[in-house]
C-alpha positions in Angstrom: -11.2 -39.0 -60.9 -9.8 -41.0 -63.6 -12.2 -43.7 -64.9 -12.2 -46.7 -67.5 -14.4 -47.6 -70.5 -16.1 -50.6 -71.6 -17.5 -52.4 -74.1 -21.5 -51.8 -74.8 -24.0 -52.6 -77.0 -25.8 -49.0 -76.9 -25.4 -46.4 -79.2 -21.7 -45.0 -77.9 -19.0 -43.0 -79.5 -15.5 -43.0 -78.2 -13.9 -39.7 -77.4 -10.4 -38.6 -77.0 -11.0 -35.0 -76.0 -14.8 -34.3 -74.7 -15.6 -31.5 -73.4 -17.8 -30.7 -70.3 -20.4 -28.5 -71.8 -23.5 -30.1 -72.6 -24.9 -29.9 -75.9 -27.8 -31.2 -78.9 -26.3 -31.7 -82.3 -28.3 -31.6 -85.6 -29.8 -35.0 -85.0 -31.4 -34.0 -81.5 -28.4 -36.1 -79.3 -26.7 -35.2 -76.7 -23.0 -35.4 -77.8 -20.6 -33.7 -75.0 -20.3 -34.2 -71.0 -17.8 -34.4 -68.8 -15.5 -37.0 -69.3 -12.3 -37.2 -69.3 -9.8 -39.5 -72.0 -10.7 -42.9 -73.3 -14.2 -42.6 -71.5 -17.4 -43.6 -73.5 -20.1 -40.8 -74.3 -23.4 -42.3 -73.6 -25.9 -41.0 -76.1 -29.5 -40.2 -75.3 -32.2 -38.5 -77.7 -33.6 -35.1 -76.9 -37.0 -36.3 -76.6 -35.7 -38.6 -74.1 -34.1 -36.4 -72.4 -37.1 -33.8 -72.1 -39.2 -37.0 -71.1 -36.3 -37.0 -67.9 -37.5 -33.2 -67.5 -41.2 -33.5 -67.7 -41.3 -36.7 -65.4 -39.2 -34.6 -62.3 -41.8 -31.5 -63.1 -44.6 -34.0 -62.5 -43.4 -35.1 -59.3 -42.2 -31.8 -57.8 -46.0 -30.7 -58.8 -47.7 -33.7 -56.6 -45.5 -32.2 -54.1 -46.2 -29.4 -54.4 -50.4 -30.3 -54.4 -49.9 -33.1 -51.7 -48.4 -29.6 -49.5 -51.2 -27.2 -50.3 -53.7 -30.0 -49.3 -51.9 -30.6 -45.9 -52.0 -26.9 -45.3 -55.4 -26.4 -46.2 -56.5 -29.1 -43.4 -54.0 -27.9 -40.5 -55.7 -24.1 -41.2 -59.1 -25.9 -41.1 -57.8 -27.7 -37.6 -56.2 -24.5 -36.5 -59.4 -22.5 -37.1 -61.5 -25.2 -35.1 -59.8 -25.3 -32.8 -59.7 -21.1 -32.5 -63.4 -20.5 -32.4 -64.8 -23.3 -30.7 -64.0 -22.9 -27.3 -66.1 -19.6 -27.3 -68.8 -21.0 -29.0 -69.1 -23.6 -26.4 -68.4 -21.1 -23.6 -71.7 -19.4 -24.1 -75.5 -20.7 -23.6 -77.8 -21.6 -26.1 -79.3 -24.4 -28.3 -77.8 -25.8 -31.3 -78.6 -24.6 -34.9 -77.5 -21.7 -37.2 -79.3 -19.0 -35.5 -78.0 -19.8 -32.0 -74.5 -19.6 -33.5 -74.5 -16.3 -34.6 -76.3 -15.4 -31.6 -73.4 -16.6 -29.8 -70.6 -14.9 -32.3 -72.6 -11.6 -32.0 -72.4 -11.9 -28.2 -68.5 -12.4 -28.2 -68.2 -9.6 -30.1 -69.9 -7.3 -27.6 -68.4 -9.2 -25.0 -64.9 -7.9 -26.4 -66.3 -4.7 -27.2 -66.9 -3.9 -23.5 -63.7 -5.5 -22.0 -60.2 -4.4 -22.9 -58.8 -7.4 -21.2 -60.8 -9.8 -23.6 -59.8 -8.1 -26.7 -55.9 -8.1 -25.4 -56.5 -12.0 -25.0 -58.3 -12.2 -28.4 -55.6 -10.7 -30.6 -52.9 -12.7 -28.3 -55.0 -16.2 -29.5 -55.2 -14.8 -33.3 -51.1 -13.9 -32.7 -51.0 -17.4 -32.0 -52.8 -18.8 -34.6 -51.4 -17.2 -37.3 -47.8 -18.8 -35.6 -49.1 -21.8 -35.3 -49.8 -21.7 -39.0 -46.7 -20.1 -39.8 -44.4 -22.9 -38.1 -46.5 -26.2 -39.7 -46.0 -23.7 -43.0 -42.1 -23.7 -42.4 -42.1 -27.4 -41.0 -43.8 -28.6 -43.7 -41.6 -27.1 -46.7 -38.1 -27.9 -45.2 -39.5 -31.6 -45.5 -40.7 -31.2 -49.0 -37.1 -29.1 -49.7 -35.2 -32.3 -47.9 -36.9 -34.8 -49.8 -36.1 -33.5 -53.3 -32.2 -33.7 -51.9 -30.8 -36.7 -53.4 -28.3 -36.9 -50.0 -30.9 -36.3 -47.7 -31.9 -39.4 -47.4 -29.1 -40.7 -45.6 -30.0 -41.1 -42.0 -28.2 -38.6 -39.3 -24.5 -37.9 -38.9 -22.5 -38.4 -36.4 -19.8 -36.8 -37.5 -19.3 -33.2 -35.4 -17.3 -30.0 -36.3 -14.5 -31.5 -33.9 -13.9 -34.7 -35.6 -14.9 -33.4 -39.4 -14.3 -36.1 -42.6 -11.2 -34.6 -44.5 -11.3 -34.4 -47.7 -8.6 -35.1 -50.2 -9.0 -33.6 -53.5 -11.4 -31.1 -52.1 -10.3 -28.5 -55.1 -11.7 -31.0 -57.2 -14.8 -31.4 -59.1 -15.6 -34.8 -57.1 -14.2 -33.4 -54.1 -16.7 -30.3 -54.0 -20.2 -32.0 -54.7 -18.4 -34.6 -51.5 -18.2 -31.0 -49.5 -22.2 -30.2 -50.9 -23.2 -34.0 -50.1 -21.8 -33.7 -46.6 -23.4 -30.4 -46.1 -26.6 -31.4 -46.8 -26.7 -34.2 -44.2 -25.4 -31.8 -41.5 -21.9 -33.8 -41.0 -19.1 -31.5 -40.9 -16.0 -31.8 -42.9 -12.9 -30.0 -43.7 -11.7 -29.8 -47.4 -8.0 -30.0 -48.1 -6.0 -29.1 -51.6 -2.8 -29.2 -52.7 -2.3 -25.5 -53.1 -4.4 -24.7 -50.7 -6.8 -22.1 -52.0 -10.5 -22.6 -51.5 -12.1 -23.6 -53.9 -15.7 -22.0 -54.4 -18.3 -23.2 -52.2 -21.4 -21.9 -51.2 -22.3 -20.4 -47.8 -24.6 -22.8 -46.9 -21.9 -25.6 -47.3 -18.6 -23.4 -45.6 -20.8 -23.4 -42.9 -20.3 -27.5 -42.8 -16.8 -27.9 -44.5 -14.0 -25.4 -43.5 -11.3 -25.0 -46.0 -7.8 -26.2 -44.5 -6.0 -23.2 -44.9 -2.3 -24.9 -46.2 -1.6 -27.0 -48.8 -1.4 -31.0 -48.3 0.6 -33.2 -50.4 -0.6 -36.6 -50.7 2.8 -38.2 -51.5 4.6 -36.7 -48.2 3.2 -38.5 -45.6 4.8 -37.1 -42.2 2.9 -33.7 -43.8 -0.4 -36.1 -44.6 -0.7 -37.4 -41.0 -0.2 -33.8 -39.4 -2.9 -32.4 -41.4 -5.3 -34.9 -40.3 -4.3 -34.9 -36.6 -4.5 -30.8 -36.0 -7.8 -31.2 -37.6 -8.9 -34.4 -35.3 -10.1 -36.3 -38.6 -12.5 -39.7 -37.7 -12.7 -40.0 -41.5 -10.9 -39.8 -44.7 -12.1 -39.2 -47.8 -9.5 -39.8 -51.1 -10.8 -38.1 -54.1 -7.3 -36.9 -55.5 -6.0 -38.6 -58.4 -3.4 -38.0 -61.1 -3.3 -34.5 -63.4 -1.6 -32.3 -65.2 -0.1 -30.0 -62.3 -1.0 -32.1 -59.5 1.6 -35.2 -59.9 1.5 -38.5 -61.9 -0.8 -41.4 -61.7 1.9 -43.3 -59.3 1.9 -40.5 -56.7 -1.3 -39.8 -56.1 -3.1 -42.6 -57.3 -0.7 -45.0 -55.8 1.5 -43.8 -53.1 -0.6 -41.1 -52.2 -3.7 -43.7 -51.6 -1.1 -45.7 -49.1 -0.4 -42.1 -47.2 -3.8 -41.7 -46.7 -4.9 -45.4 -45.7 -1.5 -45.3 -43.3 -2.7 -41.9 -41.3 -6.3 -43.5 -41.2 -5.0 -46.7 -39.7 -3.1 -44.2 -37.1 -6.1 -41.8 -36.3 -8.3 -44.7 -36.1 -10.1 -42.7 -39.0 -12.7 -44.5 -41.8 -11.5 -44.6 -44.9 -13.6 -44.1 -47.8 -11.6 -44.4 -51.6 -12.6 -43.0 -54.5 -10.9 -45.3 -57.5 -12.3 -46.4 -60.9 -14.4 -49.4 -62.8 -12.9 -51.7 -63.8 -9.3 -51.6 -62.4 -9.7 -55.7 -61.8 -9.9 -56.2 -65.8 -6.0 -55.4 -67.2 -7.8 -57.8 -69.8 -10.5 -55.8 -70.8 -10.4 -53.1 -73.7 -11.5 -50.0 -71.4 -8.3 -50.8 -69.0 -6.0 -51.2 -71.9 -7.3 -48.1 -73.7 -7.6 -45.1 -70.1 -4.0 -46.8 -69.0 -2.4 -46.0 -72.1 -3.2 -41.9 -72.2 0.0 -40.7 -71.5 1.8 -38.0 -69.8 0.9 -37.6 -66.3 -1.8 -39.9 -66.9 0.1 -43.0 -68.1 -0.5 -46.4 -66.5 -3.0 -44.5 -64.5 -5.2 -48.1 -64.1 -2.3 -49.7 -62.7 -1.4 -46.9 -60.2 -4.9 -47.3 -59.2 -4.8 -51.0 -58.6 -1.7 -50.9 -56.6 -3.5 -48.2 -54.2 -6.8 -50.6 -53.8 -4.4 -53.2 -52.9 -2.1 -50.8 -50.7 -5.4 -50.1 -48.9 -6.6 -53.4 -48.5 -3.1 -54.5 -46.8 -2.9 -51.4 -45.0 -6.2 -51.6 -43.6 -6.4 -55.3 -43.1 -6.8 -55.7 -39.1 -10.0 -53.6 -38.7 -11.0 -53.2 -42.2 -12.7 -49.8 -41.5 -12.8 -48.7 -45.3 -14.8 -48.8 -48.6 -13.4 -48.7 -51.7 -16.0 -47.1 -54.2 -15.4 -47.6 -58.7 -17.1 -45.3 -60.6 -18.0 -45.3 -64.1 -17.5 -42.5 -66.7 -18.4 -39.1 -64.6 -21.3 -37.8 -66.6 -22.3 -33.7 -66.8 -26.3 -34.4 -66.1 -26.9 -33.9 -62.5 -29.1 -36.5 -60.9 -32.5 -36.9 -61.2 -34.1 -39.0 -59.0 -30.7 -39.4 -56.6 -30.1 -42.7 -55.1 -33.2 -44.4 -56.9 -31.7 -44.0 -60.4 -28.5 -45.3 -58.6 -27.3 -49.2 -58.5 -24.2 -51.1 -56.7 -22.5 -54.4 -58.0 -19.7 -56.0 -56.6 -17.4 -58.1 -58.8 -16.2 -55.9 -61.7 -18.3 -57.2 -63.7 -20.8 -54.5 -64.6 -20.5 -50.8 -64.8 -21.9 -47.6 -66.8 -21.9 -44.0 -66.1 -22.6 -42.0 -62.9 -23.2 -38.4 -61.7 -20.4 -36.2 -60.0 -23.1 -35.6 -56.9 -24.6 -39.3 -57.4 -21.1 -40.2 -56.9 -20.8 -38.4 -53.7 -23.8 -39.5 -52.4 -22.9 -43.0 -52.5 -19.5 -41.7 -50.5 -21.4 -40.4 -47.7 -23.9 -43.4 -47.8 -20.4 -45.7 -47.6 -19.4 -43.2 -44.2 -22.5 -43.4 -42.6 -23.1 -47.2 -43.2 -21.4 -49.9 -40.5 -20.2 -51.8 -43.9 -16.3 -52.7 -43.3 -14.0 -54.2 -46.4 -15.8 -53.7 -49.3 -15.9 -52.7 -52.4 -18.5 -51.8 -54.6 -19.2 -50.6 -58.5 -21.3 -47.8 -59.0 -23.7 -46.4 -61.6 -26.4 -45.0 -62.7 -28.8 -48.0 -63.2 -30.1 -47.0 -66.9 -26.5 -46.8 -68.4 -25.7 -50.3 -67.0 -23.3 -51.8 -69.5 -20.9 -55.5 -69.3 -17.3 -54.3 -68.6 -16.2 -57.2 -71.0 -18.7 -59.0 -73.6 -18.2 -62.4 -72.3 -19.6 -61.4 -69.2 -23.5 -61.5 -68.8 -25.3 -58.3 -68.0 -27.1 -59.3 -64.8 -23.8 -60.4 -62.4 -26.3 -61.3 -59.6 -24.6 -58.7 -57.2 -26.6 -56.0 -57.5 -28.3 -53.4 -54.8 -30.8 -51.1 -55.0 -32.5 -48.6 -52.5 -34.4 -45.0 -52.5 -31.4 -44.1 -50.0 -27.7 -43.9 -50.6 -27.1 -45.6 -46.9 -29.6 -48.6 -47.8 -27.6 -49.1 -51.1 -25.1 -50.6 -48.6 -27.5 -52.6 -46.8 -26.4 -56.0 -48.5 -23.1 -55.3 -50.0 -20.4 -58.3 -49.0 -16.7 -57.5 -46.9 -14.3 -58.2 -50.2 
């Protein structure tokens, strides 16, 4: 997903050509991530970035202590419960003596009777299931709750009437596919060769790959790719490159195919486009629309697509039109708390690939209609033009991707 630019006040170098490995240089910064031409590099110090580290070890440790200590009272509950009925079973006073008393005689009791002992080691069976399954229960909450997507309440959306993805070869379009996974909504990726791209097993399970390729700027093809799959939502993460067409068909026509076959199917319509595209004055818009080659006026492709889809879409407004900042390498943190909405194009910064999808299926789940919404990472926060101030009043905040929708305005 192309993205724009902008003018900060932060340490930032400009690149033309950055490369998506990660890296320290001599003076302990991180100087490369994944960004494509004209974006900005946000710089951050090693130390800060080892502070990020230590911070998410802290936590996963609590977790990890706030688990033991819940398992060590369910076994204490467990065990009560185990022994005390045939303690109480038996005659006797209270007091230490009388207890073993009464142990020593359930011993011999089970000694003497096979049918005791068979009942015995059935009750210890269960016991040690019992414990098993709180075990089990236990860590796939602790597992859900360091998922930044699993927050997002449950899906709806079934295996018969998946979200299609377009773009799903892509980098965006695969952490969508993961995102989707995670929340147990089933999807179907679609690319324009048509070759899977690689996904875990965990996630085909979710997302089946559509097995022919889909073209974006045919849209009799478009429409008959969502109906044989019975698509109730739409996802558009394809955009301009260097095999895959210019910025006018996909980031323009192609949007209006895909808006048109949602309007038909009745489908939600969910739009992946870029910060920024309402500031042709700004330097970042100038600067990303001026690459070149396949690339070239890729800002104005993209603002005729958002306004395509607004038209398009304008009697039941069942979309949401999501702008990203520059696509940064470091994987989230934190997920949807380290993750902040504005409205306006005003304000922007840089945002995860997986943040980014989360705040996609956080803008399928959620009942918002008509909007459109900024997003990024609330620490790179930045003024998309230096006249603007650096608070626009519009922003949103949650610990889940589906609340960070929970105020946003219809445009």
């Amino acid at each position: 997903v192309m993205t724009t630019s902008f003018t900060s006040t932060s340490n930032t170098t400009k690149t033309k050509n950055a490369p998506s490995s990660l890296k320290l240089d001599h003076m302990g910064k991180i100087n490369k991530c994944s960004m494509v031409p004209g974006d900005i590099v946000f710089h951050a110090t090693a130390h800060d970035y080892c502070t990020m580290i230590s911070r998410q070890r802290a936590k996963m440790a609590y977790r990890f202590h706030v688990l033991t200590l819940v398992m060590l009272m369910l076994l204490l509950v467990e065990t009560s419960s185990f022994l005390a009925p045939r303690i109480s079973d038996n005659s006797g006073g209270g007091g230490p003596m009388s207890h073993r008393k009464q142990l020593r005689d359930m011993h011999q009791l089970s000694a003497m009777s096979p049918i005791q002992d068979s009942s015995e080691n059935s009750s210890r069976r269960e016991f040690v299931v019992n414990c098993r399954n709180n075990f089990l229960f236990l860590s796939s909450v602790s597992v859900i709750r360091k998922s930044p997507a699993a927050a997002i309440s449950e899906s709806s959306y079934s295996a018969d009437r998946p979200v299609a993805i377009l773009g799903g070869g892509g980098r965006t379009g695969k952490e969508v596919a993961i995102a989707l996974a995670r929340q147990g909504m089933h999807g179907v990726a679609m690319t324009r060769t048509g070759k899977s791209p690689r996904l875990s097993e965990y996630t085909k399970d979710f997302v089946q790959i559509y097995p022919e390729p889909v073209n974006v700027c045919d849209a009799e093809g478009l429409l008959k790719a969502m109906q044989s799959v019975g698509a109730s939502a739409i996802v558009y993460c394809a955009s301009a490159s260097a095999q895959g067409g210019n910025a006018f068909q996909v980031d323009d026509v192609g949007v209006a195919n895909a808006a048109a076959a949602a309007k038909t199917l009745d489908a939600r319509f969910v739009l992946v486009s870029a910060l920024g595209v309402d500031r042709p004055d700004s330097k970042g818009y100038k600067m990303t629309n001026s690459i070149g080659g396949n690339y070239d006026k890729i800002m104005d492709a993209k603002r005729q697509g958002e306004e395509k889809t607004r038209s398009i879409l304008a009697k039941d407004k069942n979309y949401v039109i999501v702008r990203p900042g520059p696509l940064m390498g470091v994987k989230t943190m934190n997920g949807a708390a380290d993750i902040e909405l504005n409205q306006g194009d005003f304000i922007g910064g840089g945002i995860s690939r997986d943040e980014l999808a989360g705040v996609v299926v956080g803008a399928l789940l959620s009942e918002k209609k008509g909007a459109t919404v900024e997003v990024y990472r609330t620490k790179t926060r930045q003024k998309i033009q230096p006249e603007f101030d650096m608070f626009s009043g519009n922003e949103f905040t949650s610990d889940t991707y589906l609340g960070l929708f929970g105020n946003v305005r219809a445009d």
